[in-house]
N, C-alpha and C positions, 0 to 999 in steps of 0.2 A: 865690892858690894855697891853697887848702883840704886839710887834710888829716885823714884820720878818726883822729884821736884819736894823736900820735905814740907808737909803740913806745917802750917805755921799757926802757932795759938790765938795769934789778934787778926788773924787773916784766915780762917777755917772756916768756924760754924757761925761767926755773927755776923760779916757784910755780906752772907748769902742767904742763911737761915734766920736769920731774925728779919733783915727788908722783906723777905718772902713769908715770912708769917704773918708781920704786920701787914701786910698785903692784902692778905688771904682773911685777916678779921675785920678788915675797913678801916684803919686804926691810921690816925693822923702820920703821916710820915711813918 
């Protein structure tokens, strides 16, 4: 069972999806 590289919980959704939402609202850092 091969698996591409597991998701990892502190490395998933928040240093992609959270810089990129504050982003996207104009929100300090």
């Amino acid at each position: 069972m091969n698996h591409p590289v597991p998701v990892q919980p502190y490395d998933s959704p928040v240093p992609r999806a959270v810089p990129r939402a504050v982003h996207e609202q104009g929100a300090p850092r």
